[in-house]
KEKE-3310 file (N, C-alpha, C; in steps of 0.2 Angstrom, whole numbers, plus 5000, padded with zeros to 4 digits):
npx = (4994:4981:4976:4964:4962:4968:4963:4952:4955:4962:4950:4945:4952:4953:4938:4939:4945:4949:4960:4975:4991:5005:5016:5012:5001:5008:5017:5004:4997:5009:5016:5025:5030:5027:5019:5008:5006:5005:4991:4983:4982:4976:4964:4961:4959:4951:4936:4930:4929:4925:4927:4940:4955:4971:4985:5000:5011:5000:4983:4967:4950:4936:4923:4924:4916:4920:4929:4941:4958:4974:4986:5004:5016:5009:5005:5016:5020:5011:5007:5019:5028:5022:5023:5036:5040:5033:5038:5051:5049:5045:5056:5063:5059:5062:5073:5093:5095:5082:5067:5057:5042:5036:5027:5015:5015:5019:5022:5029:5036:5047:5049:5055:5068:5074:5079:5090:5100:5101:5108:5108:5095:5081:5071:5054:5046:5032:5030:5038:5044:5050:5055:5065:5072:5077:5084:5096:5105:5116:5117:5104:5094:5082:5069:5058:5041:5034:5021:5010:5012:5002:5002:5002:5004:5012:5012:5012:5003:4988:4986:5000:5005:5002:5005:5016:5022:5013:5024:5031:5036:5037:5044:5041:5029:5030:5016:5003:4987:4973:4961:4956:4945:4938:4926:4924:4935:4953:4954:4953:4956:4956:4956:4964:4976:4971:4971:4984:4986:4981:4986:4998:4998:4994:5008:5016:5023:5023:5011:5015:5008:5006:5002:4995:4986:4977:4970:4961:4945:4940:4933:4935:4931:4935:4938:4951:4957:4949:4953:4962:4968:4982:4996:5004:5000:5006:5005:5003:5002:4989:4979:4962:4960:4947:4948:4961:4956:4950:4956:4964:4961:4957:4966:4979:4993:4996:5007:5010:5017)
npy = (4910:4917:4933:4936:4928:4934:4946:4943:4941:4949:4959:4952:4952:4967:4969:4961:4967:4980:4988:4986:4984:4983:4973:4966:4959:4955:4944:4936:4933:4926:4934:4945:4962:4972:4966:4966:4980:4983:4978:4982:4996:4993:4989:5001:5008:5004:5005:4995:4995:5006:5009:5008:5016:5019:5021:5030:5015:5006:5000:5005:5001:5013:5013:5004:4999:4996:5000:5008:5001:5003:4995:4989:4995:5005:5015:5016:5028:5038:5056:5058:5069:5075:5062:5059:5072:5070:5056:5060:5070:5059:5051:5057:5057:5045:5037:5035:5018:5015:5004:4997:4995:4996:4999:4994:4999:5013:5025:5023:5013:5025:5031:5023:5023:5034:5030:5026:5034:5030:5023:5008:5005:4992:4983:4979:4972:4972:4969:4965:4974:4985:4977:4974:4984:4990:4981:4984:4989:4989:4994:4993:4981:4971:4963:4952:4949:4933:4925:4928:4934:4946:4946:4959:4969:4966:4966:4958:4946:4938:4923:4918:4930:4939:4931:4932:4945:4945:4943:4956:4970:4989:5004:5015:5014:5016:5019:5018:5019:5019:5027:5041:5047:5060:5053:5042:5034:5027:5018:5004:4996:4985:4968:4959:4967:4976:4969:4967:4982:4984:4976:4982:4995:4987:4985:4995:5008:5021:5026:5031:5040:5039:5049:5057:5070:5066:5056:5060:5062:5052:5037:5016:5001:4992:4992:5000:5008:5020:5034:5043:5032:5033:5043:5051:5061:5064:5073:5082:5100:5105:5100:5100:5114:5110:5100:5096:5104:5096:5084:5089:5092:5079:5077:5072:5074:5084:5085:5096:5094)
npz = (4844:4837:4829:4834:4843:4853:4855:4859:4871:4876:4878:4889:4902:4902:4905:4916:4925:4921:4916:4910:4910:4896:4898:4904:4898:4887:4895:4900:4886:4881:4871:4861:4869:4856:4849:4857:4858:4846:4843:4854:4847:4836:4842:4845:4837:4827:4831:4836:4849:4858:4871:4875:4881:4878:4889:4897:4895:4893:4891:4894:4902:4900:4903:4917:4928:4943:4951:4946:4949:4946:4935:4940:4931:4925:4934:4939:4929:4932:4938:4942:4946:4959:4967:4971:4976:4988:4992:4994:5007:5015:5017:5025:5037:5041:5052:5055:5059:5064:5062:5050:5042:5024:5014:4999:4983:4971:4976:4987:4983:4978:4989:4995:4986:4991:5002:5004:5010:5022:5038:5045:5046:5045:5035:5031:5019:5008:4994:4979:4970:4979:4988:4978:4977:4990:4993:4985:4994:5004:5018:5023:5031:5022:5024:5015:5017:5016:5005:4993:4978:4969:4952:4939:4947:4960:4972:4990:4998:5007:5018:5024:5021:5032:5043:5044:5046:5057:5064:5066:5076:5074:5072:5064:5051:5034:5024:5010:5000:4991:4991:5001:5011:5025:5030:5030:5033:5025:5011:5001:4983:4982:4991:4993:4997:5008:5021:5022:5025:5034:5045:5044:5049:5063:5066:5069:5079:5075:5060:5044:5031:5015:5000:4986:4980:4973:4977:4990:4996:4991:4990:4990:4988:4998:5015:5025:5036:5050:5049:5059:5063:5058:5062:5053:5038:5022:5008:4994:4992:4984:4990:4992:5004:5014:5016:5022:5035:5040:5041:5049:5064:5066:5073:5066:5058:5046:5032:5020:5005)
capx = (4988:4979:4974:4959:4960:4972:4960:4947:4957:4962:4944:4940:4955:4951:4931:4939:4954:4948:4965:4982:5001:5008:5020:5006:4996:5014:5014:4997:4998:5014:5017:5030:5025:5029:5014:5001:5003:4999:4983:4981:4983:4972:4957:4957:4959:4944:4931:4924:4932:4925:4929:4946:4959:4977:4988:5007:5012:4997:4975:4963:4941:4933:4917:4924:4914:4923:4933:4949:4964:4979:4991:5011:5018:5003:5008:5022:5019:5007:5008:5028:5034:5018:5026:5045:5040:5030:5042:5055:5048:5044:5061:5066:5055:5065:5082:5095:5093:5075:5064:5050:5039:5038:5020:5017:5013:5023:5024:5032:5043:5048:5050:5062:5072:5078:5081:5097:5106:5099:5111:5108:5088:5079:5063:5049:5042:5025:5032:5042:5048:5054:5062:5072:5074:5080:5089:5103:5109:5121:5115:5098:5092:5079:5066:5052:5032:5032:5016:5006:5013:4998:5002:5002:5002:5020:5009:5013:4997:4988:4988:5007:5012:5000:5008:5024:5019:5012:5030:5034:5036:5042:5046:5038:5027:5026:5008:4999:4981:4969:4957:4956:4940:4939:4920:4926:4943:4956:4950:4957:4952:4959:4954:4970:4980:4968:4973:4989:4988:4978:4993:5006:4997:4993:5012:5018:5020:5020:5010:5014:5003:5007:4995:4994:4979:4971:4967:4957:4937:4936:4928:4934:4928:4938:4938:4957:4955:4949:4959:4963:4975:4989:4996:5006:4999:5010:5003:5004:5000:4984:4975:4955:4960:4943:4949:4965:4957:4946:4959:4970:4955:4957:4974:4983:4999:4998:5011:5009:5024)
capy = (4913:4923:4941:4937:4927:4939:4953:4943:4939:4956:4960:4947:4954:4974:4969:4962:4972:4991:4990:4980:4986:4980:4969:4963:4958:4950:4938:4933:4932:4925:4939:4948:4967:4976:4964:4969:4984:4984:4974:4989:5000:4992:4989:5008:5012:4998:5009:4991:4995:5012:5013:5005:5018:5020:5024:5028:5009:5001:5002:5005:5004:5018:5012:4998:4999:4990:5005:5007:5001:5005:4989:4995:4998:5010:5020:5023:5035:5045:5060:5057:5073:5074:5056:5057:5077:5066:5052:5064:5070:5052:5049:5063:5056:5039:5042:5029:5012:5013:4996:5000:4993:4999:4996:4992:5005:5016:5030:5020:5014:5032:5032:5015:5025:5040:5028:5024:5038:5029:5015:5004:5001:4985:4985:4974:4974:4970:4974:4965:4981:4990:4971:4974:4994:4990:4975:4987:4993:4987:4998:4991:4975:4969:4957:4951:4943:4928:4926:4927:4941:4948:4948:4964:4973:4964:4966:4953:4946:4930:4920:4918:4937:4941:4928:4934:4953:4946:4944:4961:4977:4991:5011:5016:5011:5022:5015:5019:5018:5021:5030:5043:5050:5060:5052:5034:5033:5025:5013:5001:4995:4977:4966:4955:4972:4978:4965:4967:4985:4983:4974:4985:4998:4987:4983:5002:5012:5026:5027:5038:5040:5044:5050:5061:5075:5064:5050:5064:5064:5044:5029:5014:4997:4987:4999:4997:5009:5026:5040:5044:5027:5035:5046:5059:5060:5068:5074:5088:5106:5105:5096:5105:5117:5109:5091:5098:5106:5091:5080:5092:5092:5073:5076:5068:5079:5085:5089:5097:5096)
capz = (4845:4832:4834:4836:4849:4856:4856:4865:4879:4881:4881:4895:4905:4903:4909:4925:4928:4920:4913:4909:4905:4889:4900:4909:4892:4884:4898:4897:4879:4876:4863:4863:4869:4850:4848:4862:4857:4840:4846:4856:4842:4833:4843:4846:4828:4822:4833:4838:4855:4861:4879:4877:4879:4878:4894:4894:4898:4896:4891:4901:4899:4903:4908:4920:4936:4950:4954:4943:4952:4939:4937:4945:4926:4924:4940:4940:4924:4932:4942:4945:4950:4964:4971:4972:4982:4995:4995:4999:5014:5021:5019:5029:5044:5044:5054:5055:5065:5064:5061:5048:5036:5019:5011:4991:4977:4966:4980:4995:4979:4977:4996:4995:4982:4994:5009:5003:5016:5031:5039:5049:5044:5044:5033:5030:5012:5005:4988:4975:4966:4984:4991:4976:4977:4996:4992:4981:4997:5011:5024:5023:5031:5019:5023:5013:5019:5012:5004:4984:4974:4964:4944:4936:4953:4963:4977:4991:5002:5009:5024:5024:5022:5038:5047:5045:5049:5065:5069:5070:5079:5070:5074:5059:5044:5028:5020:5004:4999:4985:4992:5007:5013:5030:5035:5029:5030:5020:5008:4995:4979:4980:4996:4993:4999:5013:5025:5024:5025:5043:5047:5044:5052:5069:5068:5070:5083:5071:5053:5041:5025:5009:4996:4984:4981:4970:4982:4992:4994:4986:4992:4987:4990:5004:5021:5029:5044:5051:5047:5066:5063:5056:5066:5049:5032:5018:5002:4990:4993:4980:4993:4997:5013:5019:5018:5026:5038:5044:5043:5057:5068:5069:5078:5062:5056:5040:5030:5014:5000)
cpx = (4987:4977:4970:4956:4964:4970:4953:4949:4958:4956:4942:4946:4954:4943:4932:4943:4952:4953:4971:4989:5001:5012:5018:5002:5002:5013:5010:4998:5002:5015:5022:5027:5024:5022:5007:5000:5002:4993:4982:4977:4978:4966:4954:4954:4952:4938:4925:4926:4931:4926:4935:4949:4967:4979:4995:5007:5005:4989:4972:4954:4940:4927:4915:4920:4916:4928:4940:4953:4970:4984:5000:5013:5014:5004:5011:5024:5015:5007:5015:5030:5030:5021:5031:5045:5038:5034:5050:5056:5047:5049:5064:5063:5057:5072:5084:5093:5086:5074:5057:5046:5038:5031:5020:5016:5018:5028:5029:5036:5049:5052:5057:5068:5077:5080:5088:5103:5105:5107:5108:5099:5087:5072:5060:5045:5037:5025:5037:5047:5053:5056:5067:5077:5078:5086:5097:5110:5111:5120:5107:5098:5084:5075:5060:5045:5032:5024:5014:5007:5007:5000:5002:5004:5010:5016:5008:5007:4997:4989:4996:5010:5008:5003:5016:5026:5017:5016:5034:5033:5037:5040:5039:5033:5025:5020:5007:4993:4979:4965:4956:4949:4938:4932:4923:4931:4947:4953:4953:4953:4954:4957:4960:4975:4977:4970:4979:4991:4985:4983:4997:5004:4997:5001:5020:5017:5018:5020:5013:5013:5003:5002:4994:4988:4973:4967:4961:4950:4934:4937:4931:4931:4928:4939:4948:4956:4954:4956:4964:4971:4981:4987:5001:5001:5004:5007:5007:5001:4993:4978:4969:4957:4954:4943:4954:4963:4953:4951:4963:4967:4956:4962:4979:4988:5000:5003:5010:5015:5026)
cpy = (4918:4931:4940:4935:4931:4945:4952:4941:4945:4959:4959:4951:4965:4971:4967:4963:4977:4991:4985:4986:4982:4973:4965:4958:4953:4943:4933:4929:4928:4928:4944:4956:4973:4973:4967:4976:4986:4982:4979:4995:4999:4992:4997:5013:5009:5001:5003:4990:5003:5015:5010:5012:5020:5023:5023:5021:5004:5005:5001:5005:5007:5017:5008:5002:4996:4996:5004:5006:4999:4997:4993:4999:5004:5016:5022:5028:5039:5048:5059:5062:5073:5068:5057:5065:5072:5061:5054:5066:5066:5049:5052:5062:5050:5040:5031:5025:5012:5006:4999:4996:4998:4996:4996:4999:5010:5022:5027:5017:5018:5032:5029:5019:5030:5036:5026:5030:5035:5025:5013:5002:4993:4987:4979:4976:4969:4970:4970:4968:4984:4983:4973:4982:4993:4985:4978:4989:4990:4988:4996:4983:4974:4963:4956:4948:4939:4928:4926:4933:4940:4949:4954:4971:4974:4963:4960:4952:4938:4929:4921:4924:4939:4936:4929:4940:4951:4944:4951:4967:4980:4999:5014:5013:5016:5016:5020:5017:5022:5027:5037:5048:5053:5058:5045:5032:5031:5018:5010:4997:4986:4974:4961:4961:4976:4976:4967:4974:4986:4982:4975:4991:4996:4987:4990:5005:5017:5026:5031:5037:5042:5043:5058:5066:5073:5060:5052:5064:5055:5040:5025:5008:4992:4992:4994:5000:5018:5031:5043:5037:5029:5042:5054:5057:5066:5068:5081:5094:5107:5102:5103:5109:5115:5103:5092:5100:5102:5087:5082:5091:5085:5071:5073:5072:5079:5090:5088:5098:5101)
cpz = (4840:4837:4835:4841:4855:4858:4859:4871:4880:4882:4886:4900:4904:4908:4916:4929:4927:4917:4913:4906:4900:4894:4903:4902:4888:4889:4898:4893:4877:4870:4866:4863:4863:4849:4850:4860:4850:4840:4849:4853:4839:4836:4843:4839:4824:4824:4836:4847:4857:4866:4881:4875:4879:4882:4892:4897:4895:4891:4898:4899:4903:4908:4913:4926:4945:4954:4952:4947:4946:4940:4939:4935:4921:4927:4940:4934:4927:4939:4948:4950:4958:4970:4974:4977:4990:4995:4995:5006:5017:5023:5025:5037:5046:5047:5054:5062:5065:5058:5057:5043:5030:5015:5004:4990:4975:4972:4986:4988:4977:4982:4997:4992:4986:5001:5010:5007:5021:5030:5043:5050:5043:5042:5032:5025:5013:4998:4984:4973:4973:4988:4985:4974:4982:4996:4989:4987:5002:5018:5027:5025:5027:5021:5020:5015:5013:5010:4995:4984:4967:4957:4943:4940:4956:4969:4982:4997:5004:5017:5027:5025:5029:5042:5049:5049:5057:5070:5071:5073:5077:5072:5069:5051:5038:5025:5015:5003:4992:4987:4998:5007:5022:5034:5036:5029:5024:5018:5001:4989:4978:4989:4999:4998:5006:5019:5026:5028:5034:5047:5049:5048:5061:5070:5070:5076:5081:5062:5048:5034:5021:5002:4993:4983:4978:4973:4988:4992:4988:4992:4988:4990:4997:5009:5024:5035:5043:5050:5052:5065:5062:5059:5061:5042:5027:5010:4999:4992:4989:4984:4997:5003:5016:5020:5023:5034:5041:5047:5051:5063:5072:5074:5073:5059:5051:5038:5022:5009:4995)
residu = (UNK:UNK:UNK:UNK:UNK:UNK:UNK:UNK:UNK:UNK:UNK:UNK:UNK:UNK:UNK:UNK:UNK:UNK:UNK:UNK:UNK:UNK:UNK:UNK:UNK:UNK:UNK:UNK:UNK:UNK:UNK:UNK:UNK:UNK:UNK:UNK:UNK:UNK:UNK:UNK:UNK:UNK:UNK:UNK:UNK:UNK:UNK:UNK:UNK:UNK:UNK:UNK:UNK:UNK:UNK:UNK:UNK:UNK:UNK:UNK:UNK:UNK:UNK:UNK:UNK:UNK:UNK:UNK:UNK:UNK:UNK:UNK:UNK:UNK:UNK:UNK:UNK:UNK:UNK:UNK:UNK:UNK:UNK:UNK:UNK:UNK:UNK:UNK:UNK:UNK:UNK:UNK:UNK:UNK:UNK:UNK:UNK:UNK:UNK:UNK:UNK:UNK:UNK:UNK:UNK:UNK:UNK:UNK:UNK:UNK:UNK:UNK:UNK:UNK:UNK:UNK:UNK:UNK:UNK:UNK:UNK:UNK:UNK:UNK:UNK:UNK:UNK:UNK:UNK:UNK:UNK:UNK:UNK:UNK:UNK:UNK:UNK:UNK:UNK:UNK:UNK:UNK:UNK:UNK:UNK:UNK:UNK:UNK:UNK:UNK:UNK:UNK:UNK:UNK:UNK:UNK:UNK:UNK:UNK:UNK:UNK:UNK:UNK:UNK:UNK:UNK:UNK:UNK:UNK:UNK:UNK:UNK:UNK:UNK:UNK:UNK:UNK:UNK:UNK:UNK:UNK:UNK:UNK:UNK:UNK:UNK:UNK:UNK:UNK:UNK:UNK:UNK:UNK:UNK:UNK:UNK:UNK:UNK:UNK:UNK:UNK:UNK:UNK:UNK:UNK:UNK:UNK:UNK:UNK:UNK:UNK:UNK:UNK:UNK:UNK:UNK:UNK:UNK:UNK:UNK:UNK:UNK:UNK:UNK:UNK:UNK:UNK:UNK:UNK:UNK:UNK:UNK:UNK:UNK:UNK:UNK:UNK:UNK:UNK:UNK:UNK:UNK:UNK:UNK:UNK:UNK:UNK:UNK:UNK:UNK:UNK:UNK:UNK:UNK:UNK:UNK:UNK)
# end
């Protein structure tokens, strides 16, 4: 593949994604990613791409309209030390022998990472990346939703992962979201991941929502559920005192990091 036909496919994939990883664009491309990202490099450098621009991991366009949703190798560079505080505390609410689910995105990856003191867990991923976080450990029963893992994402969805879901009961679910709004609830930017997240929410006695300060006060396109649904949320201390104090009103248990 020439560059040229290299730099129009990345074109057609930023216009219907808003963004790509390097790892993600190798793939695609079959080019190895020293490659992509000299393509990168250059389109930003040519000036015939002026809303394409450089993320650690990855591009992004600036003026995509659909509601940025970052791909995972995108994510997990941004606002790290914010995640790993909140998925400390989420760990700190799972005790052992509990049955829980474990929902996708970089932050519930965080969460996976600290779970490794429990014993005697059994979890239910939706997640590539945190089946094989959880899978490292002994103590942990790991079971994955069969189902279509999204590209660039890991993200596991479909027919087949709700069907699996609506075999279980579980103590706890930590969940993740794009969006939180206290009139609209939580809201996702992918429609493939809303479902599930319904799911994993009905399949909980107890939610608990992790989400950092940015995700705050946005709207995104696919609605998952009223914010009353989860019963904790755990964010950062940066969080508006008038969203906080809406949300406490709701009866939902905020905890600030």
């Amino acid at each position: 593949m020439t560059r040229t036909e290299r730099l129009r496919k990345i074109k057609e994939i930023l216009c219907e994604k808003g963004n790509a990883s390097f790892r993600y664009l190798a793939g695609v491309l079959e080019s190895s990613e020293a490659t992509v990202r000299r393509d990168a490099s250059f389109m930003i450098s040519s000036g015939d791409y002026p809303f394409v621009k450089r993320a650690l991991g990855g591009i992004i366009l600036l003026n995509h309209k659909m509601g940025l949703e970052f791909m995972f190798d995108l994510k997990l560079n941004m606002n790290n030390e914010l995640k790993m505080a909140i998925a400390r505390k989420a760990a700190e609410c799972v005790e052992d022998g509990d049955s829980i689910i474990v929902d996708s995105g970089t932050t519930c990856l965080y969460a996976a990472r600290e779970l490794h003191v429990r014993t005697a867990l059994r979890a239910l991923v939706t997640d590539v990346k945190i089946a094989e976080e959880l899978g490292r450990y002994s103590s942990i029963e790991t079971i994955i939703a069969g189902g279509v893992v999204r590209p660039g994402y890991f993200t596991i969805g479909g027919e087949i992962a709700l069907e699996v879901m609506e075999k279980f009961n579980v103590e706890k679910t930590l969940l993740s979201a794009d969006a939180i709004d206290v009139g609209r609830g939580i809201t996702n930017a992918s429609l493939f991941e809303a479902a599930v997240k319904r799911k994993a929410i009905a399949c909980a006695r107890k939610t608990i929502l992790l989400a950092d300060s940015t995700k705050f006060g946005q709207v995104a396109m696919y609605r998952v559920a009223d914010l009353d649904a989860v019963q904790v949320i755990i964010t950062n201390k940066d969080l508006d005192p008038g969203i906080a104090e809406s949300i406490t009103k709701k009866g939902v248990e905020l905890i600030l990091v």
